[in-house]
C-alpha positions as CSV (number, residue, x, y, z in Angstrom):
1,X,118.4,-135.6,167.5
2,X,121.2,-137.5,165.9
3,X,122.2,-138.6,170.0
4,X,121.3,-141.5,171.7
5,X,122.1,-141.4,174.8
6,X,120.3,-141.2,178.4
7,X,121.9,-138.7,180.6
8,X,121.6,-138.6,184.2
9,X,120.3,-135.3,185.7
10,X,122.4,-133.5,188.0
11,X,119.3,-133.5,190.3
12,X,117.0,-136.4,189.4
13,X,118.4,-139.7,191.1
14,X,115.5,-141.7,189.1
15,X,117.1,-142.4,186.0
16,X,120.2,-144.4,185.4
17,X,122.6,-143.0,182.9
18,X,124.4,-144.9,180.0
19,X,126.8,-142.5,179.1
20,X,129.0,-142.6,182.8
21,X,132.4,-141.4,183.0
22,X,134.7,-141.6,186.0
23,X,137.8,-140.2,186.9
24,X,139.8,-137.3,186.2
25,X,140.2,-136.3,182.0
26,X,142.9,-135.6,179.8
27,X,146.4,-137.6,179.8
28,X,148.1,-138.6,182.9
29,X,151.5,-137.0,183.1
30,X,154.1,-138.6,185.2
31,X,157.3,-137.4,187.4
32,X,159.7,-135.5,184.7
33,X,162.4,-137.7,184.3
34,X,163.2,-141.1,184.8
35,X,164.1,-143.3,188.0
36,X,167.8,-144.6,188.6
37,X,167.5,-147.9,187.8
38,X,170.1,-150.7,187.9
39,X,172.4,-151.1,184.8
40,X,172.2,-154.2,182.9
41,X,175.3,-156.6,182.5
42,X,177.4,-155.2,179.9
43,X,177.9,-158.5,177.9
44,X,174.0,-158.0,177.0
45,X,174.7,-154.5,175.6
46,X,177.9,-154.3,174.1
47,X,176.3,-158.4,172.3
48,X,173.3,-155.5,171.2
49,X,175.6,-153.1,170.1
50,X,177.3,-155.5,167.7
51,X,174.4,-156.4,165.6
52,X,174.4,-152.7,164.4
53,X,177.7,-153.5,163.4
54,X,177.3,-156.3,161.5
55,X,176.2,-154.1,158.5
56,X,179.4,-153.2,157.8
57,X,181.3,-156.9,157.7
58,X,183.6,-155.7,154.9
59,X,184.9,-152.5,156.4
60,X,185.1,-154.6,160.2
61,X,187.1,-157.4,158.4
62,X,189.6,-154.8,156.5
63,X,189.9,-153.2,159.6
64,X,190.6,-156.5,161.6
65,X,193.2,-157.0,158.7
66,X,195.0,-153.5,159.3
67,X,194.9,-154.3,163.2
68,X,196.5,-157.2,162.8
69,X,199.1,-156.3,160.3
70,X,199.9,-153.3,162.4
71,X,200.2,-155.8,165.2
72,X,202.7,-157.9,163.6
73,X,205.0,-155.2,163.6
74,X,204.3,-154.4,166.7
75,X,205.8,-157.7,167.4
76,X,208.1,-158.3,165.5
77,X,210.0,-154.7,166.7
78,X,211.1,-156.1,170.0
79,X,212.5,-159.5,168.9
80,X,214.5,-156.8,166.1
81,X,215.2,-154.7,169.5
82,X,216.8,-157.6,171.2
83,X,218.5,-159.2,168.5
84,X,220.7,-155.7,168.1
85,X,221.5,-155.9,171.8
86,X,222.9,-159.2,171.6
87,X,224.5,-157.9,168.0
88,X,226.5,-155.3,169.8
89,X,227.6,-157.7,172.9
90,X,229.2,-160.5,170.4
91,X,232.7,-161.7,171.7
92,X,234.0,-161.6,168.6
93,X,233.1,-157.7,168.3
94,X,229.9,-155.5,167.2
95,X,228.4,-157.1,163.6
96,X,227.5,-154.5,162.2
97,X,226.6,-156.1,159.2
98,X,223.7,-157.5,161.1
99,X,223.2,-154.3,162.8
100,X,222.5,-152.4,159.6
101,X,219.9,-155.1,158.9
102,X,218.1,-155.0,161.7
103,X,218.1,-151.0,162.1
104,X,216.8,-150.9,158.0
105,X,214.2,-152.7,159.1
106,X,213.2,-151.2,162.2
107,X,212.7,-148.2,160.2
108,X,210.6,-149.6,157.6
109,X,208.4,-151.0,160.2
110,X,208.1,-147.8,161.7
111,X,207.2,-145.9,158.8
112,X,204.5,-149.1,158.1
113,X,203.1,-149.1,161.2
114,X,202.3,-145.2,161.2
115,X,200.9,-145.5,157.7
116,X,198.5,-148.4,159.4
117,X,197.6,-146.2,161.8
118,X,196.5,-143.6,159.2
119,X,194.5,-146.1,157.5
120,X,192.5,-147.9,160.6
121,X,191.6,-144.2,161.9
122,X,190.6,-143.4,158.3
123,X,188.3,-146.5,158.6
124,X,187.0,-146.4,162.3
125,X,185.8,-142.9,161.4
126,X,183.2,-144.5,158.5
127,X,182.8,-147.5,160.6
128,X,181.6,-145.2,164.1
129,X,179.6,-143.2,162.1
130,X,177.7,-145.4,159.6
131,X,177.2,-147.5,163.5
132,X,175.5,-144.8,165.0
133,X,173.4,-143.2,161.5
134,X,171.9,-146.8,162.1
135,X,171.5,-146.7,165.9
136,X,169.8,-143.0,165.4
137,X,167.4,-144.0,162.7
138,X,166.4,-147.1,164.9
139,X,165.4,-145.3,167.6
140,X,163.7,-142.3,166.1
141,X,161.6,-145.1,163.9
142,X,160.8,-147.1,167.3
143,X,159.3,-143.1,168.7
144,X,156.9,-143.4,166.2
145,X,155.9,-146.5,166.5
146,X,155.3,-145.8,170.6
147,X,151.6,-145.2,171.9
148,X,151.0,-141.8,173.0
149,X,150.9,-142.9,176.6
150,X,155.0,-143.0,176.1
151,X,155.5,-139.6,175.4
152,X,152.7,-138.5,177.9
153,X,155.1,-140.2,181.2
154,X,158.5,-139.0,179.5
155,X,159.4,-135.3,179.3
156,X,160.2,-134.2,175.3
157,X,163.7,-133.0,177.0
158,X,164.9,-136.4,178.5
159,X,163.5,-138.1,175.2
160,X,165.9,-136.0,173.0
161,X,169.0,-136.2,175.6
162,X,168.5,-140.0,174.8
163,X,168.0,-139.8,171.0
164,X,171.2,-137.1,170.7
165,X,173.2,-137.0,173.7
166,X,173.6,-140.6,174.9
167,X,174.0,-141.5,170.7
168,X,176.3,-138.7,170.7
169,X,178.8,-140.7,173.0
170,X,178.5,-143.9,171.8
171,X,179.8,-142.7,168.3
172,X,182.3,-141.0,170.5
173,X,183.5,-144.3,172.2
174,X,183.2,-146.3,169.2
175,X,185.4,-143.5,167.0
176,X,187.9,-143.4,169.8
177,X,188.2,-147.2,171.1
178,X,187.2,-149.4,168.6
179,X,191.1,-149.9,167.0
180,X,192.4,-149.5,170.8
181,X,190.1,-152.4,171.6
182,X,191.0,-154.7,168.8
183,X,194.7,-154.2,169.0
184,X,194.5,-154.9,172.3
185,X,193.2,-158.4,171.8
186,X,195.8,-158.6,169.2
187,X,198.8,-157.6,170.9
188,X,197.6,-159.2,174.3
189,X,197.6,-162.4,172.9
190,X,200.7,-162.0,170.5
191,X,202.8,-160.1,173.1
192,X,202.3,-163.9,175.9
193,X,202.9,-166.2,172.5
194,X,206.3,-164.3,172.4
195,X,207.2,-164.2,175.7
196,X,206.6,-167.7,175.8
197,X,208.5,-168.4,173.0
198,X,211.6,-166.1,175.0
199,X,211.2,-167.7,178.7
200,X,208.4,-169.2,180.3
201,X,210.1,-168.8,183.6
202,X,210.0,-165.0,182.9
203,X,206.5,-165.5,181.6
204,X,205.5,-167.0,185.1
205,X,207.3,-164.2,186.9
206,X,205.2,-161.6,184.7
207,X,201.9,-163.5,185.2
208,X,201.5,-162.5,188.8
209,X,200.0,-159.6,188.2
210,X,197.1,-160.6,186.3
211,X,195.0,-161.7,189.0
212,X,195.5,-157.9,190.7
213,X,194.8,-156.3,187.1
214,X,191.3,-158.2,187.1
215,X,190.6,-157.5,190.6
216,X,190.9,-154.0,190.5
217,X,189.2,-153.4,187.2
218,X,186.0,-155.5,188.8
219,X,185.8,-154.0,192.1
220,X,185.9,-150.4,190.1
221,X,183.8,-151.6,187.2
222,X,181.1,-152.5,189.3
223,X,180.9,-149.0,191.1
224,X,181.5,-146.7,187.9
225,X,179.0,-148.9,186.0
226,X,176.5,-147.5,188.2
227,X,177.8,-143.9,188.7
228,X,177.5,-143.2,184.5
229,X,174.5,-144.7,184.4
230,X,173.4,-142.3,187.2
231,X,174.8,-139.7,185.2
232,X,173.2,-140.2,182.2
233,X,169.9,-140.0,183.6
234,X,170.8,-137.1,185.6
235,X,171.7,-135.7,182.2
236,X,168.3,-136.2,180.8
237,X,166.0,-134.6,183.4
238,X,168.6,-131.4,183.4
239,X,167.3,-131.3,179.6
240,X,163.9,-132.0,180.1
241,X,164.5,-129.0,182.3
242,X,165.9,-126.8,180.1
243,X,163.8,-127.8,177.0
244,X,160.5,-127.0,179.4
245,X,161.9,-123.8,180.7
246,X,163.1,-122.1,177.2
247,X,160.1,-123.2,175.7
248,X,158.1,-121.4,178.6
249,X,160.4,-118.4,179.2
250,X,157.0,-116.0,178.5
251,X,155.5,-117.1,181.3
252,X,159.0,-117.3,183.3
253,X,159.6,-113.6,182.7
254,X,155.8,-112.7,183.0
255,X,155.4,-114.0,186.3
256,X,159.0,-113.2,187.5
257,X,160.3,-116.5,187.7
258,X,163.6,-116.1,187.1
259,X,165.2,-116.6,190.4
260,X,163.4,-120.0,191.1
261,X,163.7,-121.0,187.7
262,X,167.7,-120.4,188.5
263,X,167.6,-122.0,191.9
264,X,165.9,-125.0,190.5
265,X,168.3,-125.7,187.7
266,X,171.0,-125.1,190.1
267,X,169.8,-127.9,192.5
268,X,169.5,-130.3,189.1
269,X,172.8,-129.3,188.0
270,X,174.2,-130.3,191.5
271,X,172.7,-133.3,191.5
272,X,174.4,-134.0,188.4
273,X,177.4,-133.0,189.1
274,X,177.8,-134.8,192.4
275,X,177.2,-138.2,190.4
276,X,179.6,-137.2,187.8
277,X,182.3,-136.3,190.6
278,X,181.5,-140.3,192.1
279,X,181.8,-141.9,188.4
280,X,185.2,-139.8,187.8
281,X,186.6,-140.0,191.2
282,X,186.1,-144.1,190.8
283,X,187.3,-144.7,187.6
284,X,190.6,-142.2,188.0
285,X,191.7,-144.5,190.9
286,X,192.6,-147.3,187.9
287,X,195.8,-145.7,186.0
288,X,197.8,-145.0,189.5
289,X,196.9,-148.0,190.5
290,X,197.8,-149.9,187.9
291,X,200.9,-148.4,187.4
292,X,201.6,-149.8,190.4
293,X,200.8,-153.1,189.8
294,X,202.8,-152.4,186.7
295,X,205.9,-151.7,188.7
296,X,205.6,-155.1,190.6
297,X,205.4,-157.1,187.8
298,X,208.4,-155.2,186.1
299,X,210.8,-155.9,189.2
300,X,209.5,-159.5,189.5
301,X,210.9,-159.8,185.6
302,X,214.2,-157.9,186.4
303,X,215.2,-159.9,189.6
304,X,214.2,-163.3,187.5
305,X,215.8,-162.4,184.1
306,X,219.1,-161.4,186.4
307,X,219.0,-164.6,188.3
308,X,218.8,-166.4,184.7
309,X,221.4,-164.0,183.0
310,X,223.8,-165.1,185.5
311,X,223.8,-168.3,185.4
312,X,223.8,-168.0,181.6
313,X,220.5,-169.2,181.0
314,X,219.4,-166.2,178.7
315,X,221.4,-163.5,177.1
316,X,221.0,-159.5,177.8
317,X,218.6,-159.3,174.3
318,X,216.3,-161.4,175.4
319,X,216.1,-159.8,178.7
320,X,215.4,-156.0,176.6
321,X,213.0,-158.1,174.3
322,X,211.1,-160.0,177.0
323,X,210.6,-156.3,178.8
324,X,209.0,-154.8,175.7
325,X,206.7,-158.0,175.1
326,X,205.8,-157.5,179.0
327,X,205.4,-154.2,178.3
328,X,203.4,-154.8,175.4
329,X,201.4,-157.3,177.4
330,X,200.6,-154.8,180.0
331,X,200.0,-151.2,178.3
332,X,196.6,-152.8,176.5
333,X,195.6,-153.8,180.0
334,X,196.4,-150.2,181.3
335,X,194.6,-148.8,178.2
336,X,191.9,-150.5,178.7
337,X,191.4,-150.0,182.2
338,X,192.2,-146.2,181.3
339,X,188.9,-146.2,178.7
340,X,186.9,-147.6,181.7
341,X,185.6,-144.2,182.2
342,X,184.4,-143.6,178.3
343,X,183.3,-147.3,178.4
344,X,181.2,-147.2,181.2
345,X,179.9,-144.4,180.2
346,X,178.9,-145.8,177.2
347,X,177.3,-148.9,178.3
348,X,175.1,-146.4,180.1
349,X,174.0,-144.1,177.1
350,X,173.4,-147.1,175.0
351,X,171.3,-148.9,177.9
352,X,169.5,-145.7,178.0
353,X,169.0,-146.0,174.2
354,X,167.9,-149.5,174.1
355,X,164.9,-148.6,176.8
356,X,163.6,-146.8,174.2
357,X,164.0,-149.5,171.6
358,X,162.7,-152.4,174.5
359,X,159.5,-150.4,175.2
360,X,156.3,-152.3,173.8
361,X,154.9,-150.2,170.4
362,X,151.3,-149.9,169.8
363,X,149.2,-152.7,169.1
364,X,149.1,-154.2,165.9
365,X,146.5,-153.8,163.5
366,X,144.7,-157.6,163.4
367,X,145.6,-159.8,160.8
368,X,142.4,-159.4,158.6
369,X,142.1,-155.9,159.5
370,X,140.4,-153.8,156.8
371,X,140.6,-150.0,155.4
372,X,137.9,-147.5,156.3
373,X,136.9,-146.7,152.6
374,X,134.5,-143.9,152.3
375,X,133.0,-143.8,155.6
376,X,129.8,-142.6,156.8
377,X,130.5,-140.9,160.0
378,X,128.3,-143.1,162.2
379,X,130.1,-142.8,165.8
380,X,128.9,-145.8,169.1
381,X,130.6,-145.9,172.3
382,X,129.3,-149.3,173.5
383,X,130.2,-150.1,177.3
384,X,133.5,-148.3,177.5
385,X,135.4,-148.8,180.4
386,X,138.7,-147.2,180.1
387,X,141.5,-145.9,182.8
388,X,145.3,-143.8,182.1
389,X,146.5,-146.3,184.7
390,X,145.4,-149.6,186.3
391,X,142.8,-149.7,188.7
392,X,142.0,-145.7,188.1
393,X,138.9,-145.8,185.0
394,X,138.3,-143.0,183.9
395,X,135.3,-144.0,181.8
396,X,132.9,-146.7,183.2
397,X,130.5,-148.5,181.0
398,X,130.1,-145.0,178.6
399,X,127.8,-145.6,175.9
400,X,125.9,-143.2,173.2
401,X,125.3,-143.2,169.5
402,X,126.2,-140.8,167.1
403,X,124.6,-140.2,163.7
404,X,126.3,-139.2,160.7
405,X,126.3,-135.1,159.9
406,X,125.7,-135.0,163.7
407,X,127.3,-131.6,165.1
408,X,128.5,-132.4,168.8
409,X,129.3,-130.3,171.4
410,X,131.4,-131.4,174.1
411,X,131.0,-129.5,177.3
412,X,132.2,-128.9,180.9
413,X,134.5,-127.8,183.6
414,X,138.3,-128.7,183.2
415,X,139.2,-132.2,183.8
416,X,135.6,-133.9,183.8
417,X,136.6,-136.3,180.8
418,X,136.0,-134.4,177.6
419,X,139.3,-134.9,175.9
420,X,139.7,-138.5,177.0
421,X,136.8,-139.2,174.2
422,X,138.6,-138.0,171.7
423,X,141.8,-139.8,172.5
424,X,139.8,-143.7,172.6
425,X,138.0,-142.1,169.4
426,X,141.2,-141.2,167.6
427,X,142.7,-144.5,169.3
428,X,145.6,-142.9,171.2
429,X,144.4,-144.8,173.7
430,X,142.8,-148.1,172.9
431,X,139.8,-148.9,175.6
432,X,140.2,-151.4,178.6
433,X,136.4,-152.9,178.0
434,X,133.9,-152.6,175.7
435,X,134.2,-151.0,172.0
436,X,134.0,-148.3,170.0
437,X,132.4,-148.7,166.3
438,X,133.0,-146.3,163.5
439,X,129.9,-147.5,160.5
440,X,129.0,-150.5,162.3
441,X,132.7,-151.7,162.8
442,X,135.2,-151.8,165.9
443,X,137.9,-149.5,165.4
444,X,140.0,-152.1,165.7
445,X,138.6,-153.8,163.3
446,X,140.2,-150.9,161.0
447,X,143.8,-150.5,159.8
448,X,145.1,-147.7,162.3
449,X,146.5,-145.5,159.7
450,X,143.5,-145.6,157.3
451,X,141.5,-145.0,160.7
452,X,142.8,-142.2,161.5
453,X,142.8,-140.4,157.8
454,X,138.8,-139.8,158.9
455,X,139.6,-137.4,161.3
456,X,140.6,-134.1,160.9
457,X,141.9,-132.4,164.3
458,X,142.6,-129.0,165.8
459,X,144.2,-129.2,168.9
460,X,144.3,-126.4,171.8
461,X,147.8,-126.7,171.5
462,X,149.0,-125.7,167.7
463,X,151.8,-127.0,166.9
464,X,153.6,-125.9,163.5
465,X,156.8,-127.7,162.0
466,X,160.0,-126.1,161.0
467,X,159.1,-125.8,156.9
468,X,157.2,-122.8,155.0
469,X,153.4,-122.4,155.7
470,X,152.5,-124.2,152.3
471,X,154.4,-126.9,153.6
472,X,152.4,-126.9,157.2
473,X,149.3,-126.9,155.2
474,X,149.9,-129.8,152.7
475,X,150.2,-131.9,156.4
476,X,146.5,-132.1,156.1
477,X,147.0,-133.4,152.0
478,X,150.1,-134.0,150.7
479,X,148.8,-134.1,147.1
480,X,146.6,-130.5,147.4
481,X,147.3,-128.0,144.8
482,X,148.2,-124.6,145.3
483,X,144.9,-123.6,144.7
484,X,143.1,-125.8,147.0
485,X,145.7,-124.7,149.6
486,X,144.9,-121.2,150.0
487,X,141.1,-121.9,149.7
488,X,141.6,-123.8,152.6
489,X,143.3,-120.9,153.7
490,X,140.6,-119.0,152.9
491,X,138.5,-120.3,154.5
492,X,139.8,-120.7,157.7
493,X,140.5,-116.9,157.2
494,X,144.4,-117.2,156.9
495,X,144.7,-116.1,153.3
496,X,144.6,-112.5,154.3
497,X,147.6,-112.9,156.6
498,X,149.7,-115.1,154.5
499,X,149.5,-113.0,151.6
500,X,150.7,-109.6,154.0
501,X,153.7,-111.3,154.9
502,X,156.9,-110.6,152.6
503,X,157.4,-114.4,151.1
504,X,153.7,-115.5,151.2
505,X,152.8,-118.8,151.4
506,X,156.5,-119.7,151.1
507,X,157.2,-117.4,154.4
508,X,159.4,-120.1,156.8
509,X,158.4,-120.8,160.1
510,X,160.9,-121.4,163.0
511,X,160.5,-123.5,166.0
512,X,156.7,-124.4,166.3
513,X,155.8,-121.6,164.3
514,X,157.1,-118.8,167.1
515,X,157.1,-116.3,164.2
516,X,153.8,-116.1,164.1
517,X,150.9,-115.0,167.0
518,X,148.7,-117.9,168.6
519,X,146.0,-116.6,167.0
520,X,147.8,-117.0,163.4
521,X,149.2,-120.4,164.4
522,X,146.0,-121.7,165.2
523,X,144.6,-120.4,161.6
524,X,147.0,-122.0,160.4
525,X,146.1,-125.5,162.3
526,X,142.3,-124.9,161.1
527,X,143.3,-124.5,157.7
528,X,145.1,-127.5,157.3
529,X,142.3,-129.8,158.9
530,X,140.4,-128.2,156.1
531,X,142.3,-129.0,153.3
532,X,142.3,-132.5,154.6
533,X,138.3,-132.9,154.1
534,X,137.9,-135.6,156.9
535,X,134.8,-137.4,157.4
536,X,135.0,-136.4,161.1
537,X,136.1,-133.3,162.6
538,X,137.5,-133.0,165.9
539,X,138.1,-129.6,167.7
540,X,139.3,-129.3,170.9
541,X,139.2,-125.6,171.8
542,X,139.8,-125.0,168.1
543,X,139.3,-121.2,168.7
544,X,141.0,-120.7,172.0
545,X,143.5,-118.3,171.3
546,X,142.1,-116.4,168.3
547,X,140.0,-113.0,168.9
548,X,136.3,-112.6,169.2
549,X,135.7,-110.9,165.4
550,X,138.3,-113.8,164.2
551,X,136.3,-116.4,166.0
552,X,133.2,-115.4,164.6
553,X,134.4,-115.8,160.7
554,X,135.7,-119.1,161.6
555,X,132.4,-120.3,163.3
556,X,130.6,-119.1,159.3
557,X,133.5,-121.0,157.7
558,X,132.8,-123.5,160.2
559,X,129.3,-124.0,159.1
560,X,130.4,-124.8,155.8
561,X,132.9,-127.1,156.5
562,X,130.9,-129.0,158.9
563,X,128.1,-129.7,156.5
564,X,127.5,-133.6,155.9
565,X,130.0,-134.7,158.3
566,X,130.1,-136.0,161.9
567,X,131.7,-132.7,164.3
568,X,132.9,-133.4,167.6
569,X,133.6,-129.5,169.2
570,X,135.0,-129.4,172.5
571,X,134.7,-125.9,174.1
572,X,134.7,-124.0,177.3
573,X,133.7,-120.6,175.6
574,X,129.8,-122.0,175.3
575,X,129.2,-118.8,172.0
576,X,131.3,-121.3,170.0
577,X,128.5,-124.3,170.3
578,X,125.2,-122.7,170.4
579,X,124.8,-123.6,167.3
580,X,125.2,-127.7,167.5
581,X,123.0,-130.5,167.1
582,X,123.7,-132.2,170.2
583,X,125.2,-130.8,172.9
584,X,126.8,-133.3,175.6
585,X,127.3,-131.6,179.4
586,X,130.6,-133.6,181.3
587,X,130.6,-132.9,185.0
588,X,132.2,-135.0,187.2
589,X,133.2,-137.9,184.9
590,X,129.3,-138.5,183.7
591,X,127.4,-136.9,180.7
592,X,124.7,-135.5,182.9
593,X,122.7,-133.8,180.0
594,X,122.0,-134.2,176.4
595,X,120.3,-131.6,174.0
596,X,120.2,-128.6,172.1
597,X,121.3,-125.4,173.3
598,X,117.6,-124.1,173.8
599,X,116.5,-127.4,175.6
600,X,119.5,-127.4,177.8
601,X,119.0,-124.0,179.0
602,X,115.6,-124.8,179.7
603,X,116.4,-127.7,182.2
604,X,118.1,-125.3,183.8
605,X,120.6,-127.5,185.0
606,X,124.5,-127.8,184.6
607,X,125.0,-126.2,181.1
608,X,122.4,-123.1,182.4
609,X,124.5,-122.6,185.4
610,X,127.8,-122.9,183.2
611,X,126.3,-120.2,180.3
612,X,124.9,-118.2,182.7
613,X,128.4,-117.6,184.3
614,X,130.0,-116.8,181.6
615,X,126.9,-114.7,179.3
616,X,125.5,-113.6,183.1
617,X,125.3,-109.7,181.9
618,X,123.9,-110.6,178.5
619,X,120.7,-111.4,177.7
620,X,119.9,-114.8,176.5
């Protein structure tokens, strides 16, 4: 029979089975979206964000270098500033000799600085976007290196709001506060050396409002922190949203959905747009504020510096030049507590980003795993317990045998467990007990990626890339030659399609092949499992959405391409399977009966009742 296996009868209670399933089938699909969870501490990101800088040392240290430079001058201007003061205030008159110096210079250093600023924009631009080309292609090689299980609890909208939108604004902060950052360390530090250097005493008198400056920016940071955060996740689900609904809006418009599709994305929308009012309302109370803790600290500088000016302790210049170094000292403060709102927002897309890159990959192929070379097609399930999530199996102790050349049908109602076979079989989900062998071996005995080159699959849902048919096709064999392309094409009766349309086999297909029927697309999908001649076919509802006359040329191609190699068909229309080896009945999580389609419908049991409701009016 090319089966071993021991079913248990939907009526006998006698027998125990071996093949036992449990639970509901198919991939567990969780809430769309993700849940609000608490931001990390931002020295952990912004430490992981710096590694991606670390690529570009060179460019970082010339642009440290122009900073710096520019910085300088920035310093240097106010002492000039308050050296022409006191130049004009001389008892012995105005020197203009030194005035002419100074002002020569001050415009040179003006002309310098704006050239600098030229140059570190010029720079910050290749240094943001070099940053992020890395930070993209990190993440989108981490997606491919997630188990299935990944994609099957996060919507494809919120994924790509992560890999674009939240990437998209990091490059944006980095482009736009990067220099503003580093010259604010600079000048920071420069600007207190100087006014040292002037007057401590004035110095002290400034100093007073530091402590309010770093109490206000905490008590905000901590609140906006959370709000952006919010808002970035807020962001995602509205995508998921909109990705789901544009890709659906067939069904939207064929079931009149509009209005609640409208009213729903409405209610999403608010949501977001309450949080974004909390993070922008929280971080807009920093400039007022801090212009007037700016205030304070200017008067507390003027009543000193005029109490010292008096008593002839400093002159008038170093009263104008200590103001600019305080006010130096200060505007980086204010800038920085002005960016809080591009900053935090930020933190939050790269937090977001780094979930992705923090979520555990699929397991490893063992260290002396081995290829599948020129495998027979022999198939065991041996005590396979398996569940989508703890504590919730889906398959309990399921074993059977299946020989190689063996044609297997898959049968049942929706949801009893088929399509979770193929997914421990394929090992996009790897079991919780027990093994599955492929020629003898555990699967995971096998590298995955010469594993899975066995199996040729044709999904229910067809999904066709952005590209020209040819290059859809050569998916299934990357080396095929034209002419082994359209036999495969042939064969799966595609050619005669192809070669109607205007550009052939060159003819480009837009977003998952929309350009095309169902029925077309899922030619398409047979053809290029046959161009890739696996050892083992899987075909989950392979000829779901093609016509009956369609589906009967396919089933003769079918036969052809079947022959000498191990078939697994899963099918709720029972015409497609009448003509397997073994056919495998799934009710309820179990395999309750094993045959052929003649001794099945003689037992009378679950596959008679399931043919009979669909064939009732025809004779069998």
């Amino acid at each position: 029979m090319g089966v071993n296996a021991q079913p248990q009868s939907a009526k006998s209670t006698s027998t125990q089975p071996i093949i036992n399933l449990g639970g509901l089938g198919g991939r567990r699909r969780g809430p769309r979206g993700m849940p609000v969870e608490k931001a990390r501490d931002l020295r952990g990101t912004v430490r992981r964000l710096w590694t991606y800088f670390r690529g570009q040392r060179r460019l970082l240290l010339l642009l440290f270098g122009l900073i710096l430079f520019s910085t300088l001058i920035g310093l240097f201007v106010p002492y000039l500033v308050g050296k022409a003061i006191d130049a004009l205030g001389e008892q012995t008159g105005v020197n203009f000799d030194l005035l002419q110096i100074i002002v020569t210079t001050l415009l040179v250093a003006y002309i310098l600085d704006g050239v600098l600023v030229f140059l570190q924009g010029w720079f910050v631009a290749g240094l943001s976007q070099q940053t992020v080309l890395e930070l993209r292609n990190a993440t989108f090689a981490k997606l491919q290196k997630l188990p299935t299980a990944y994609f099957d609890r996060h919507t494809h909208g919120e994924i790509m709001s992560r890999l674009a939108n939240d990437i998209d604004n990091v490059s944006t902060t980095i482009a736009q506060s990067t220099t503003q950052l580093i010259d604010s360390v600079f000048m920071i530090s420069g600007s207190f050396v100087m006014m040292l250097i002037l007057s401590p005493l004035l110095t002290l008198a400034s100093m007073i409002t530091i402590p309010m400056v770093f109490g206000l920016t905490r008590t905000i940071a901590k609140r906006t922190k959370l709000f952006f955060k919010e808002q970035q996740q807020n962001l995602g689900i509205l995508n998921g949203h909109i990705e789901e609904m544009i890709t659906g809006i067939e069904i939207v418009k064929a079931f009149n959905y509009e209005e609640q599709v409208i009213d729903d994305f409405a209610k999403i929308n608010q949501q977001l747009c309450q949080v974004g009012i909390k993070a922008q309302t929280w971080s807009g109370f920093i400039m007022p504020l801090m212009n007037v803790i700016n205030n304070i600290g200017f008067t507390a500088v003027a009543a000193v510096g005029g109490v010292l000016a008096v008593h002839n302790l400093i002159t008038v210049g170093i009263i104008a030049s200590f103001l600019s170094y305080s006010r130096q000292f200060v505007r980086p403060l204010n800038e920085v507590a002005n960016l809080f709102n591009t900053l935090q927002s930020a933190i939050a897309s790269a937090e977001r980003v780094f979930e992705i890159m923090d979520q555990p990959e699929e397991a490893a192929d063992l260290e002396n795993a081995i290829d599948l070379d020129e495998p027979e097609g022999r198939v065991e399930f041996v005590n396979v317990t398996f569940g989508y999530e703890p504590g919730v199996d889906v398959c309990k102790n399921m074993s059977f045998t299946i020989e190689p050349g063996t044609r297997v049908a898959i049968v049942g109602p929706t949801g009893a467990g088929k399509t979770t076979i193929i997914n421990l079989l394929t090992r996009f989900y790897d079991v919780d007990q027990g093994q599955i062998l492929i020629d003898g071996k555990d699967i995971r005995e096998y590298h995955r990626a010469s594993l899975r080159k066995v199996f040729g699959i044709v999904l229910q849902d067809t999904y066709l890339f952005s590209g020209t048919i040819e290059d859809n096709l050569r998916y299934g064999r990357i080396d095929a030659s034209k002419e082994e392309i359209r036999e495969a094409a042939r064969l799966a009766n595609a050619d005669h399609f192809i070669c109607r349309l205007p550009l052939g086999y060159q003819t480009p297909l837009t977003e998952s092949g929309s350009n095309l029927s169902q029925g077309q697309r899922q030619l398409l999908a047979i053809a290029r499992a046959i161009l890739a001649n696996p050892k083992i076919l899987i075909l989950d509802e392979a000829t779901s959405n093609v016509d009956t006359r369609t589906e009967l040329q396919i089933q003769e191609a079918m036969v052809e391409l079947m022959e000498g190699k191990t078939s697994f068909v899963i099918a709720h229309r029972l015409s497609t399977i009448r003509d397997a080896d073994v056919i495998m009945v799934v009710d309820q999580g179990q395999i309750v009966e094993v045959g052929n389609h003649q001794q099945l419908l003689a037992q009378q049991g679950v596959y008679y009742r399931l043919y009979d409701n669909q064939f009732k009016n025809l004779a069998i």
